[in-house]
C-alpha positions in Angstrom: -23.9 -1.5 51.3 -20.4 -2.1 50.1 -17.8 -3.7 52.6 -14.7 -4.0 51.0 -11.2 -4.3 53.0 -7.5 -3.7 51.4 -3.9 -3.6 52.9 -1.3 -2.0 51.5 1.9 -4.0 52.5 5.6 -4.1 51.3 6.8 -5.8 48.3 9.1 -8.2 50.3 7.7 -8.7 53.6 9.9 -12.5 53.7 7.2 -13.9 56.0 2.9 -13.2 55.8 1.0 -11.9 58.6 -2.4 -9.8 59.1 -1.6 -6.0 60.0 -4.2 -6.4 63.0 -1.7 -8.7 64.9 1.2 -7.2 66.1 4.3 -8.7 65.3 6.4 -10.5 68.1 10.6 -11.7 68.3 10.5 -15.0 69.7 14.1 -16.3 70.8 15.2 -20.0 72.1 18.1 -21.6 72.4 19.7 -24.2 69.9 17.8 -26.8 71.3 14.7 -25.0 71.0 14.3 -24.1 74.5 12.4 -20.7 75.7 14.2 -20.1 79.3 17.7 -21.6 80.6 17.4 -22.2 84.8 21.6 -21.2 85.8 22.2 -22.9 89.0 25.0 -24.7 90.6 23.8 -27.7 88.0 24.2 -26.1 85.1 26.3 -27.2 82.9 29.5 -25.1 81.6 30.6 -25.1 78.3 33.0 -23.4 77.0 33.6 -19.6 77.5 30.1 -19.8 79.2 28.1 -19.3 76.3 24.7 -20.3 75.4 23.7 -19.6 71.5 20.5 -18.4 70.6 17.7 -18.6 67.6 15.8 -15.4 67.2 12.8 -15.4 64.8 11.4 -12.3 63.9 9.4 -10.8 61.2 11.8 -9.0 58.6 10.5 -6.1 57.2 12.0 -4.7 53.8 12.4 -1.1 52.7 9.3 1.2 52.0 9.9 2.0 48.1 7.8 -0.4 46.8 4.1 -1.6 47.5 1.5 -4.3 47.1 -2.0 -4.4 47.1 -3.4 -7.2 49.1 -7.0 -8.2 50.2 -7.7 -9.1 54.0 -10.9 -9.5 56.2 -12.9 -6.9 56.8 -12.0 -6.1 60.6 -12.1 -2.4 61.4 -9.5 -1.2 64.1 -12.0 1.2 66.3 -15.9 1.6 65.5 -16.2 4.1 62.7 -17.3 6.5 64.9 -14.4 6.6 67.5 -11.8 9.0 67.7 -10.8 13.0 68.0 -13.5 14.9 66.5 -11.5 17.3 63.2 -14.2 18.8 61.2 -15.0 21.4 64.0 -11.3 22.8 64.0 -11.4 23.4 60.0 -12.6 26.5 58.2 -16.1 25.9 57.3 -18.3 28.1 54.7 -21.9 27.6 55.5 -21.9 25.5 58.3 -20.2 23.0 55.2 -16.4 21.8 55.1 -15.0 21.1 51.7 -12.0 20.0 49.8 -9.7 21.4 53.0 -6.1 20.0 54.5 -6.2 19.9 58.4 -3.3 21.5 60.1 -0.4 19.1 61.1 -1.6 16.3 63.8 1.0 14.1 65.4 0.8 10.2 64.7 2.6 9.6 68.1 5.1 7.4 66.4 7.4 8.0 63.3 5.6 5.9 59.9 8.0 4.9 57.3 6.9 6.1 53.7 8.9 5.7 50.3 12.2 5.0 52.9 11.0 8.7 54.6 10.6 8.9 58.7 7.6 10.5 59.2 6.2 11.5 62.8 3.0 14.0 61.5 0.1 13.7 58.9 -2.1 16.1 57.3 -5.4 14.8 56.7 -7.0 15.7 53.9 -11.4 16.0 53.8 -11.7 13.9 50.1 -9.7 11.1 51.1 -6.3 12.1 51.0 -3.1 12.2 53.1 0.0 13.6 53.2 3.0 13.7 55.4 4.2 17.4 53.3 3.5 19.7 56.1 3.6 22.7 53.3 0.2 21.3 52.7 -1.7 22.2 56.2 -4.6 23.9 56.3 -4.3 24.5 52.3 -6.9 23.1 49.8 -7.3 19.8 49.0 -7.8 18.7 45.5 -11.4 17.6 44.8 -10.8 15.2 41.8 -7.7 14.0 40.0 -7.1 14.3 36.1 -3.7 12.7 35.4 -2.2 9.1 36.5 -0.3 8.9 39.8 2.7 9.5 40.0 2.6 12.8 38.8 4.4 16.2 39.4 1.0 17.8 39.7 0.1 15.7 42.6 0.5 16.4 46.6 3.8 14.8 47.3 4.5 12.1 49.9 0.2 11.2 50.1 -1.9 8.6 50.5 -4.4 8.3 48.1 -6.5 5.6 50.0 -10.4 6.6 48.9 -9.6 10.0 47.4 -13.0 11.1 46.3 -15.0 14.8 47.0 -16.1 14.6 49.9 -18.8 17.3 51.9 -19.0 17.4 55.4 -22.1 19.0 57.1 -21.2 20.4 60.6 -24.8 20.0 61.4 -24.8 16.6 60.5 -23.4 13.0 61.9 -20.5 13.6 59.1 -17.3 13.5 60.7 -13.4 12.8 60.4 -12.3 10.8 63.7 -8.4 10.3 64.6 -6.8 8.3 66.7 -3.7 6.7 68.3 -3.7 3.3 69.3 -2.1 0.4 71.3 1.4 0.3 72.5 4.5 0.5 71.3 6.1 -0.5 69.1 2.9 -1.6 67.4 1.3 1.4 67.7 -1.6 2.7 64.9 -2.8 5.8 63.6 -6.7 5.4 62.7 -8.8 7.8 60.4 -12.1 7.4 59.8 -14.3 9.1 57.4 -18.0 8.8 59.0 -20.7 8.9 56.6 -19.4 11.5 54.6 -21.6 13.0 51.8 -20.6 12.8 48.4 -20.7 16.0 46.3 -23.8 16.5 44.6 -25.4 13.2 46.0 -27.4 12.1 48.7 -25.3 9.4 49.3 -22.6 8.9 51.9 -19.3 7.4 52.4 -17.4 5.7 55.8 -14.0 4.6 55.5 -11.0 3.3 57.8 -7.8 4.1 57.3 -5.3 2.6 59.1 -1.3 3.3 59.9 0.9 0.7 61.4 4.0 1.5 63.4 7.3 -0.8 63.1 5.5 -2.8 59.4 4.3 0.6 57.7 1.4 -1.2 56.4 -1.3 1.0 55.5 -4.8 -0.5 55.5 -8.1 0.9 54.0 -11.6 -1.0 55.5 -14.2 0.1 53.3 -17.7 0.2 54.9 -19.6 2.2 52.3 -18.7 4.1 49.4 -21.0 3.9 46.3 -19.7 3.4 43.1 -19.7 6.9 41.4 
């Protein structure tokens, strides 16, 4: 079994930090205190002013990306989330190389410096925020170097790889939104999804953060074909 985990993260994010945490603004005063007590004590200065410090976590554009390595801790179990292979077109009880129609991430995610506030999921691995690309086929393999004209524009190629899913089987593509805002996150999971021609399966994590736009990929099992 392979267990792999990567994050995706901007290219100047100024200060470190784990997508699973989400990200807090911590203010104080000059004198590094968290709360000021005004009573008939306190102390005027001035125009009745107190400064403050604010630290916060600054985020830079989307237009560039990293690749980094982080523990392996999935968001939900692999096998949580809204059910999608049902709703797709199926040809022998089988669902192949398909888009699914446009599903809401329940917050806007920030790709390439573009708002985005839907996804399109595709069965092989792929997403994409073009909405012209719902309920279409989704490419099985790819034969040129991304970026690339020929490619689906504004995707995610986080595990692409042709995948089968049997409706009679426990293969399954889960969805979900989850926590609050604004640190919401949009999780995919790819459940032991069978590879084409093979007997061997797949289950992958894919992960959306709201407010960072980190994009993380937990990699449970995916042989090495």
């Amino acid at each position: 079994m392979l267990q792999k985990t990567f994050i995706i993260v901007l290219f100047l994010i100024v200060h470190s930090f784990y997508g699973q945490t989400c990200l807090e603004v911590d203010a104080t005063t000059t004198t590094g205190a968290n709360s000021i007590t005004v009573d008939c004590d306190f102390v005027v200065e001035g125009d009745i002013c107190v400064d403050l410090e604010v630290s916060y976590t600054e985020v830079a554009s989307t237009d560039e990306y990293d690749f980094t390595s982080i523990p392996f801790q999935p968001e939900i179990p692999f096998d949580q989330g809204t059910p999608l292979i049902s709703s797709m077109p199926q040809i022998g009880g089988m669902v192949d190389d398909k888009f699914s129609d446009v599903i809401p991430l329940g917050f806007d995610f920030c790709f390439y410096d573009q708002n985005f506030s839907n996804i399109i999921i595709g069965t092989n691995g792929i997403l994409t925020f073009d909405q012209e690309e719902a309920n279409t086929d989704a490419p099985s393999g790819i034969s040129v170097s991304n970026p690339n004209p020929a490619l689906v524009d504004n995707a995610i190629f986080a595990v692409q790889h042709d995948l089968i899913f049997d409706v009679n089987s426990n293969s399954e593509i889960y969805y979900s939104t989850i926590g609050t805002a604004p640190c919401r996150k949009f999780v995919i999971n790819y459940y032991e999804a069978t590879h084409y021609g093979c007997t061997e399966s797949s289950t992958i994590q894919i992960v959306l953060h709201e407010f960072t736009n980190e994009i993380e990929v937990h990699i449970l099992d995916k042989p090495l074909q």
